[in-house]
C-alpha positions as CSV (number, residue, x, y, z in Angstrom):
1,X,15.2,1.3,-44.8
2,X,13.4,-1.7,-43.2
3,X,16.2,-2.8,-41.5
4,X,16.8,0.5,-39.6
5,X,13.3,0.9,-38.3
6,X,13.3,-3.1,-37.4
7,X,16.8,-2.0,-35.5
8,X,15.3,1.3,-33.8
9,X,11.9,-0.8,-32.8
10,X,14.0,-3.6,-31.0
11,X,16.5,-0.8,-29.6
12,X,13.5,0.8,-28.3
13,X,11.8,-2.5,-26.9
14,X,15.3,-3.3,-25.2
15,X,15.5,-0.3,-23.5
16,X,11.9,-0.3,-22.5
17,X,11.7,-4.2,-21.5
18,X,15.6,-3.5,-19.1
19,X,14.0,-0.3,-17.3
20,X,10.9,-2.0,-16.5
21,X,13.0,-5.2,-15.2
22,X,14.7,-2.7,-13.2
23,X,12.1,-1.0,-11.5
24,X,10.5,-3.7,-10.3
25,X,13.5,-5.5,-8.7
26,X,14.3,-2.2,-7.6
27,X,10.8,-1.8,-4.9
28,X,11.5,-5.7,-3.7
29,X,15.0,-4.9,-2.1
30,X,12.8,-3.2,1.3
31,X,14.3,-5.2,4.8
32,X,11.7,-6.9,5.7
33,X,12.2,-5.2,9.2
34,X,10.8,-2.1,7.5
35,X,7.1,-3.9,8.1
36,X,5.4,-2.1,11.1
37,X,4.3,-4.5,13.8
38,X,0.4,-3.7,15.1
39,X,0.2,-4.0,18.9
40,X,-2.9,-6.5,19.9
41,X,-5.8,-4.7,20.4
42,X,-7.7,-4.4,23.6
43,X,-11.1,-5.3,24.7
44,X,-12.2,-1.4,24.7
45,X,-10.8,-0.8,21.5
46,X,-12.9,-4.0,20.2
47,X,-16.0,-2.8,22.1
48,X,-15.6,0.4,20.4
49,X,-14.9,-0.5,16.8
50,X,-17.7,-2.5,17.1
51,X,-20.3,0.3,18.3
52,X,-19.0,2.2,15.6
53,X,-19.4,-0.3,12.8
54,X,-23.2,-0.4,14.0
55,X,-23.1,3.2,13.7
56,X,-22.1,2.9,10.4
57,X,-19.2,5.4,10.8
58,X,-16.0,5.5,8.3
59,X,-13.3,7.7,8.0
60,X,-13.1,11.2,10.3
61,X,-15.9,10.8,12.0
62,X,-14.9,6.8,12.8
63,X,-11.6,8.1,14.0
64,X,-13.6,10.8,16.3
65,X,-15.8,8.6,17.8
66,X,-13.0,6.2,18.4
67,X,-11.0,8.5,20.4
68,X,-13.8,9.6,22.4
69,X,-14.7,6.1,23.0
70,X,-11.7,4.8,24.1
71,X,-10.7,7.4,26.6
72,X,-14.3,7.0,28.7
């Protein structure tokens, strides 16, 4: 009876080990020209991310005031 259950563990480890070598190969195979490219930023948009970061604003209300910023 050993024997089986040492067979079913290292069936079961086998099939374990290959799926998890599969799904990692499989997330690497992205073209590289799938990466999106950031456009340089300009002086307001500097000027403004840094009145906001002494504002100490994150998230929605960051995003708000950056808008609002950038279009006066």
């Amino acid at each position: 009876m050993t024997m089986k259950m040492f067979f079913a563990a290292l069936g079961t480890v086998a099939l374990l080990s290959s799926g998890a070598a599969y799904a990692q190969t499989a997330t690497t195979d992205k073209p590289a020209a799938a990466k999106k490219v950031q456009a340089p930023r300009t002086e307001k948009s500097l000027e403004c991310s840094k009145q906001a970061d002494e504002k100490g604003l994150h998230g929605k209300p960051r995003k708000k005031f950056m808008s609002t910023c950038k279009k006066a």
